[in-house]
C-alpha positions as CSV (number, residue, x, y, z in Angstrom):
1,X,63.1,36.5,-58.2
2,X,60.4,34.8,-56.1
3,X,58.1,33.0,-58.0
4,X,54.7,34.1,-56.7
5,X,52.8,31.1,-55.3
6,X,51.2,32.9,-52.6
7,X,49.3,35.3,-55.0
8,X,47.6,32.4,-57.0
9,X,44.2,31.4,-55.9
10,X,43.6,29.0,-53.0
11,X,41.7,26.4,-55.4
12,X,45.0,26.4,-57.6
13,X,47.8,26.0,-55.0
14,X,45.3,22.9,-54.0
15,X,45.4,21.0,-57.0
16,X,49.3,21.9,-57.1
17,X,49.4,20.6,-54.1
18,X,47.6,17.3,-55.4
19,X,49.2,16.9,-58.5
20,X,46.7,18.1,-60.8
21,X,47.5,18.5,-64.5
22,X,44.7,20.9,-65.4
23,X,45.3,23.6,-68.2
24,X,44.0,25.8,-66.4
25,X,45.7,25.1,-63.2
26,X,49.4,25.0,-65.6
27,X,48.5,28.8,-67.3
28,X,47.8,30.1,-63.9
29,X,51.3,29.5,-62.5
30,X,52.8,30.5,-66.2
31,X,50.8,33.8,-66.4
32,X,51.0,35.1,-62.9
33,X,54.7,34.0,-63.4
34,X,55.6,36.0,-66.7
35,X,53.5,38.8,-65.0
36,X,55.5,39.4,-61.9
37,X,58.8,38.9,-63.8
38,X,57.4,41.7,-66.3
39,X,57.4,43.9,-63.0
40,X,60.7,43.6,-62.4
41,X,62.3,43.7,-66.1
42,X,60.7,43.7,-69.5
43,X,63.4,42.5,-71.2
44,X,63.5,39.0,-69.6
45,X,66.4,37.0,-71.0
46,X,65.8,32.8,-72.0
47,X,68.4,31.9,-69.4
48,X,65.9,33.3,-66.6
49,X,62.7,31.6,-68.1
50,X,65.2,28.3,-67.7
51,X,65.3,28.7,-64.3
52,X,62.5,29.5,-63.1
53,X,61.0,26.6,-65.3
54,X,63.3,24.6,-63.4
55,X,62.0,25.8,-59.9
56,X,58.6,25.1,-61.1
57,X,59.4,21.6,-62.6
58,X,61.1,21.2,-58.9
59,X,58.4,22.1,-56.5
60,X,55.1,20.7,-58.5
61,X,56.8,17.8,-60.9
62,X,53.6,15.8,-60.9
63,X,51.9,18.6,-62.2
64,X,54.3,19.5,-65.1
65,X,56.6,16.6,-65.8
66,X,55.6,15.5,-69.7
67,X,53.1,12.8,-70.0
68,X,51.9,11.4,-73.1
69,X,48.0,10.4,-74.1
70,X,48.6,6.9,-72.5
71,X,50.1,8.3,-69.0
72,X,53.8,7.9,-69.5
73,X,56.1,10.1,-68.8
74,X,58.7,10.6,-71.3
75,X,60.2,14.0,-69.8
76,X,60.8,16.1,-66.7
77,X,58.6,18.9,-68.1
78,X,61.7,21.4,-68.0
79,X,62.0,22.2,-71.6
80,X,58.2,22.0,-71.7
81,X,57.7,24.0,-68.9
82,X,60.2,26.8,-70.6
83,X,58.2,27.3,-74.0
84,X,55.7,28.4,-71.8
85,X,57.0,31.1,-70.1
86,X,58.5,32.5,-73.3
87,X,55.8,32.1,-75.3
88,X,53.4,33.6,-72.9
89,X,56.1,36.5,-72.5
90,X,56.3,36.7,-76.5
91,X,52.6,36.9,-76.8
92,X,52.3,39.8,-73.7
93,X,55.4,41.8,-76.3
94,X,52.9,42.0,-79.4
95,X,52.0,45.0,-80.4
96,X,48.4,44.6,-79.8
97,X,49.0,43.7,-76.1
98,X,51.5,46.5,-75.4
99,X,49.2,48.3,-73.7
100,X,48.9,46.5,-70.8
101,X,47.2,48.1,-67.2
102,X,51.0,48.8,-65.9
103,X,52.4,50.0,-68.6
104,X,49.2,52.6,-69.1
105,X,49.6,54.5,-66.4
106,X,52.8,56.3,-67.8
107,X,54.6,57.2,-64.9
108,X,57.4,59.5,-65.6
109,X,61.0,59.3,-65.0
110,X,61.1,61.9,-61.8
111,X,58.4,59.8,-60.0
112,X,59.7,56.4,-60.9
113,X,62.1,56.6,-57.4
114,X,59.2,57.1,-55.9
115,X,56.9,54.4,-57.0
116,X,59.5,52.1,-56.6
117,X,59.8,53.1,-52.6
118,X,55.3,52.8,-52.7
119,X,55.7,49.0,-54.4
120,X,58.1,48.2,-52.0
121,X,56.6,44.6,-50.6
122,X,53.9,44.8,-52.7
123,X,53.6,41.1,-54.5
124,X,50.4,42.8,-56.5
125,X,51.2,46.1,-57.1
126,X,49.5,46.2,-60.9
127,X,48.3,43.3,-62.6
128,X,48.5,43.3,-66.2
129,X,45.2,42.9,-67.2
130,X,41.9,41.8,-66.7
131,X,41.1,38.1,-66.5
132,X,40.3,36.7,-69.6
133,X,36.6,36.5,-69.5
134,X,36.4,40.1,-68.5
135,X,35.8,43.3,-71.2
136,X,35.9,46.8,-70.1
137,X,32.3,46.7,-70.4
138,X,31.9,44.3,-67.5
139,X,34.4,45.8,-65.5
140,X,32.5,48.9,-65.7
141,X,29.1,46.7,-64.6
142,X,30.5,45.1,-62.0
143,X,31.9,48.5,-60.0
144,X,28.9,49.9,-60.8
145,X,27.8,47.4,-58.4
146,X,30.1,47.6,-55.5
147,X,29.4,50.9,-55.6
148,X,25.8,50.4,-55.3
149,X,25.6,48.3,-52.3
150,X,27.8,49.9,-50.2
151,X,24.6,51.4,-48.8
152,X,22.9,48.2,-48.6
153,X,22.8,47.2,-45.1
154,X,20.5,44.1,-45.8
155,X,22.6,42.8,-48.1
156,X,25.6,42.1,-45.3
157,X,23.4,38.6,-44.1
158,X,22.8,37.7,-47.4
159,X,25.6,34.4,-48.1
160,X,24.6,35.0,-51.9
161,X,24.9,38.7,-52.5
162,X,28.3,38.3,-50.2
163,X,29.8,35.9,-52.7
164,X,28.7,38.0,-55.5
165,X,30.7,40.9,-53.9
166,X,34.1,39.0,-53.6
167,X,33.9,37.5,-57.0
168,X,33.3,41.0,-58.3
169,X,36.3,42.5,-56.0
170,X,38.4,39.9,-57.3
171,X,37.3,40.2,-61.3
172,X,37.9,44.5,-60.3
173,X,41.1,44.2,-58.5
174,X,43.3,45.8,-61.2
175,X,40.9,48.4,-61.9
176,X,41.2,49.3,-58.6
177,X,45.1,49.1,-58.6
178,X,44.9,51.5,-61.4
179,X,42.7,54.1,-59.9
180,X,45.0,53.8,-56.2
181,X,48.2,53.8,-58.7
182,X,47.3,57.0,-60.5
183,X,50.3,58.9,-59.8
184,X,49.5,61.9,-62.1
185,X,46.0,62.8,-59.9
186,X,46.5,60.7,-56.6
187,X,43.3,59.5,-55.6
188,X,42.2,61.2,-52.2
189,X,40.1,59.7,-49.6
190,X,37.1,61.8,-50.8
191,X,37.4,60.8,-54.5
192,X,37.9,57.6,-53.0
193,X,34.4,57.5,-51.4
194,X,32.8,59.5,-54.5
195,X,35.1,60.6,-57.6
196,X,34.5,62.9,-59.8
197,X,37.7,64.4,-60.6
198,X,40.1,60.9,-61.2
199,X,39.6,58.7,-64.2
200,X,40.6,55.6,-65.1
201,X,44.3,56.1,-66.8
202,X,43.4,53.2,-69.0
203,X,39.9,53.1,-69.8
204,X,39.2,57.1,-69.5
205,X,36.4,56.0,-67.7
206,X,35.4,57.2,-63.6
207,X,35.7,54.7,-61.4
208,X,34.9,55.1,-57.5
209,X,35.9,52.5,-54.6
210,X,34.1,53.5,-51.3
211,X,33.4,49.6,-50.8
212,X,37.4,50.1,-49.9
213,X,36.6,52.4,-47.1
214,X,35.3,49.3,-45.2
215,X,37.8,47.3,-42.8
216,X,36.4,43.8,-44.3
217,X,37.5,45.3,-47.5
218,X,40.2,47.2,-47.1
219,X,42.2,44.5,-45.2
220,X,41.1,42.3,-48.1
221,X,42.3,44.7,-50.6
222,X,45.8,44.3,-48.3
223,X,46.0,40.7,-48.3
224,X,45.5,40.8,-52.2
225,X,48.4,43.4,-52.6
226,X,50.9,41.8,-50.0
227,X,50.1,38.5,-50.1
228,X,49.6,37.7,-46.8
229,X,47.0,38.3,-44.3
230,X,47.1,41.8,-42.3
231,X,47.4,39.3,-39.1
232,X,50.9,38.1,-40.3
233,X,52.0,41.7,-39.6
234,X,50.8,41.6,-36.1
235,X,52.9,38.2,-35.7
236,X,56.1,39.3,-37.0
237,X,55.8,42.0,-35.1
238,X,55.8,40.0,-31.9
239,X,58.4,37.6,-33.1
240,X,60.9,40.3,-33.4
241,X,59.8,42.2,-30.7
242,X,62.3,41.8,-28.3
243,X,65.0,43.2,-31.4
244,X,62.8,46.1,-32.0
245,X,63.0,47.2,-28.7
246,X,66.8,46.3,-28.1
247,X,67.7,48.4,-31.4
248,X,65.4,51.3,-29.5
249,X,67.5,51.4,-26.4
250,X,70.4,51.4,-28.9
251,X,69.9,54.2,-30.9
252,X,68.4,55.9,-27.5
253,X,65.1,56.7,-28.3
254,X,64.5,58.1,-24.9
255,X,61.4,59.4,-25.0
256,X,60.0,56.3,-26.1
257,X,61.9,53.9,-24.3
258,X,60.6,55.9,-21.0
259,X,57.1,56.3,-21.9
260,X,54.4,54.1,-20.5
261,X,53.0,53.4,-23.9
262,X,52.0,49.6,-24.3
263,X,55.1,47.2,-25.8
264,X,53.1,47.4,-29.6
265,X,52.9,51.2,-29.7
266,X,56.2,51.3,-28.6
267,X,57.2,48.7,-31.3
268,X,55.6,51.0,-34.0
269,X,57.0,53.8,-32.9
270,X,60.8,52.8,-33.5
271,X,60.3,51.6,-36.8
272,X,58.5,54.9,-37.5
273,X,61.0,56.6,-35.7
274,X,63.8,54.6,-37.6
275,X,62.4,54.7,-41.1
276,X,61.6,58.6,-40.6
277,X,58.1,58.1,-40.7
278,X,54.8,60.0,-38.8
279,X,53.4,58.1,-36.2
280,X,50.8,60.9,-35.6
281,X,49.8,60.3,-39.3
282,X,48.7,56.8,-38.2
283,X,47.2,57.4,-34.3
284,X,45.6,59.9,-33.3
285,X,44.6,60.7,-30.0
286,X,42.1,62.1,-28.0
287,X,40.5,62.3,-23.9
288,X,38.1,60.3,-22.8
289,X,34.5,61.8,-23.5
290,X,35.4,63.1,-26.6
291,X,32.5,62.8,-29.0
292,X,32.7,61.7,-32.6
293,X,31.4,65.6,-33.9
294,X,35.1,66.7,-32.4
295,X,37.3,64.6,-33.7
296,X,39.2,66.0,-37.1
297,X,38.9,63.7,-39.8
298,X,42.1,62.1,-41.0
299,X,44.0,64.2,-43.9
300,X,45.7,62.0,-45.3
301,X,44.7,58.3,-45.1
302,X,42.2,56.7,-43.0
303,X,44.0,56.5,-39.4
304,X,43.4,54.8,-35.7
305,X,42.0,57.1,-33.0
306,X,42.9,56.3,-29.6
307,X,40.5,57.3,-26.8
308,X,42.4,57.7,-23.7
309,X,41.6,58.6,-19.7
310,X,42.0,61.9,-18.3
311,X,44.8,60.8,-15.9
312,X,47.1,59.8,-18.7
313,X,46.9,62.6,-21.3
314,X,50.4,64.4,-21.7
315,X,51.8,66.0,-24.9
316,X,53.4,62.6,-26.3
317,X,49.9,61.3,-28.1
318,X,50.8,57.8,-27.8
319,X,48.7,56.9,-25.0
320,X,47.3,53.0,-24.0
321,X,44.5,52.8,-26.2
322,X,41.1,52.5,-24.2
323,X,39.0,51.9,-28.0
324,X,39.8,51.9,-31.5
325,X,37.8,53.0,-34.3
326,X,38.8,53.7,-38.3
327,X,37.4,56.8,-39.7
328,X,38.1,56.6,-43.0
329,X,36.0,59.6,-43.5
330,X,36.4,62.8,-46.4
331,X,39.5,64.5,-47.2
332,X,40.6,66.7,-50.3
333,X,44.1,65.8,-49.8
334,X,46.7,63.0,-50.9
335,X,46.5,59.4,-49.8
336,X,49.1,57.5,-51.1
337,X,47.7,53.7,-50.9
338,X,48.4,51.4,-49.4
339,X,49.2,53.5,-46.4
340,X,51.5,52.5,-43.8
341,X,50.5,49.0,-42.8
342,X,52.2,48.1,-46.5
343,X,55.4,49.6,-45.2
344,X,55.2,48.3,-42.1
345,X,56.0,44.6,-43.4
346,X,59.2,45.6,-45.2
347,X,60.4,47.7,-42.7
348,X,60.3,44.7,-40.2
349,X,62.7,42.5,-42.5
350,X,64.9,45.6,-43.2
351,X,65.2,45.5,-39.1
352,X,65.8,42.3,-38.9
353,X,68.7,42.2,-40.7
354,X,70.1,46.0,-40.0
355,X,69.4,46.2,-35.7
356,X,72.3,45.1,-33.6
357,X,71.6,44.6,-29.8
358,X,73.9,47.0,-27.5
């Protein structure tokens, strides 16, 4: 287990970082911690709260060694540091907090396999709860919100209005992990953009996320489920891209090894290829000229469209992209969130370790 310091907010890791010995800074690290070690196991045994106390005493000891009123330190904060995590687990086990956000959305034993492959790299999957100073009521308000000024084009220079929308993203994440999670109704890209059909699995209550449909947003929404930014994907992709394309020549992926695709479609394509996954479900491509009214919108989950020249069309639509654009427009089918790019990551480390060089 990895305790989670990337997921805790920047202004957190900072006074870490300086030693602080806020409350709040010490329950943030304890309940994000207890949270993503409820993800893995409910049952969480004392000897694992001991060591990850231990790790955390280790890596921030000016924050949690044991200080007294008069600023001595009579203790490492180990022991300290342990009563927390239990007690924060004991007090997440009583019955009135039972129902937590994760735990409501009752997934059943035949699709647990399956949720388990859609987590996969996911440091966020479903948070617990809401924060503490947030009531279903003001949940409720605040999408109400982000729905509203989706539409709102004068709103994108206002510095204000922006803030408000990322504090109200970040107070709704979870909601919106619950909607994206619902594995009984999986949310399409059309209920997505205006539900009708998919409630809330914990509040009964319709909630609808078209402010997601926006790349600012949706790669914000990725760096809040992975961890890391979308750009780190891109980077570790070029680190490793000489094994990627040594373990294509290996396992003879002809046709892509011979194309004249550009090194990072080709890159894509064998860990698609490799992981049994549709590139076409992610590019899609189309001549030069084509207009906007022509192209199909995405079935599945919002893709790339690559507009390529005449001269260079063939059946293989992997093509050097000439322009890019994300229509992330209706569809009355499945997406299952969060599409490939949260695959992507994982498969990459999987490579790393499995690819041999021929």
């Amino acid at each position: 287990f990895q305790i989670p310091w990337n997921n805790l907010e920047p202004t957190v890791l900072k006074e870490l970082q300086n030693g602080s010995r806020s409350k709040y800074v010490i329950n943030a690290v304890v309940n994000r911690t207890v949270s993503e070690m409820r993800n893995v196991q409910e049952f969480i045994p004392s000897k694992a709260f001991k060591i990850i106390a231990e790790k955390i005493v280790n890596k921030y000891p000016q924050t949690f060694k044991d200080i007294n009123e008069d600023g001595t330190c009579f203790g490492d904060g180990f022991h300290t540091t342990y009563l927390k995590l239990r007690d924060r687990n004991c007090y997440l086990n009583r019955p009135h907090m039972k129902r937590s956000l994760s735990q409501s959305l009752n997934i059943p034993i035949k699709k647990q396999k399956k949720v388990l492959s859609a987590k996969a790299g996911c440091s966020n999957w479903q948070p617990e709860k809401y924060i503490d100073t947030e009531t279903e009521e003001t949940i409720e308000e605040k999408t109400k919100f982000l729905c509203q000024i989706v539409d709102d084009d004068s709103s994108r220079n206002d510095l204000k209005i922006q803030h408000k929308i990322n504090s109200y993203l970040e107070a709704t994440y979870p909601a919106q992990r619950l909607f994206l999670n619902n594995v009984h109704e999986i949310p399409s890209i059309k209920n997505i953009k205006t539900d009708t059909d998919v409630a809330d699995t914990f509040t009964k209550k319709i909630y609808t996320w078209p402010i997601l449909l926006q790349k600012k947003f949706m790669f914000w929404h990725y760096e809040k489920l992975m961890g890391h930014s979308i750009d780190l994907l891109k980077e570790e992709i070029i680190k490793k891209q000489e094994k990627i394309l040594n373990y294509g020549q290996h396992k003879k992926y002809k046709d892509i090894n011979d194309s004249n695709n550009p090194t990072e479609i080709k890159l894509i394509q064998i860990i698609m290829r490799h992981f049994k996954e549709d590139f076409e479900g992610l590019f899609k491509t189309y001549p030069e000229g084509t207009s906007l009214q022509d192209i199909k919108p995405p079935t599945v989950a919002p893709c790339i469209i690559i507009i390529t020249p005449p001269d260079v069309i063939t059946q293989e639509p992997t093509r050097p992209p000439r322009k890019k654009e994300s229509l992330p427009e209706e569809s009355t089918k499945q997406v299952n969130m969060p599409i490939t790019y949260s695959h992507l990551r994982e498969h990459i480390n999987t490579l790393d370790q499995s690819t041999q060089a021929p």
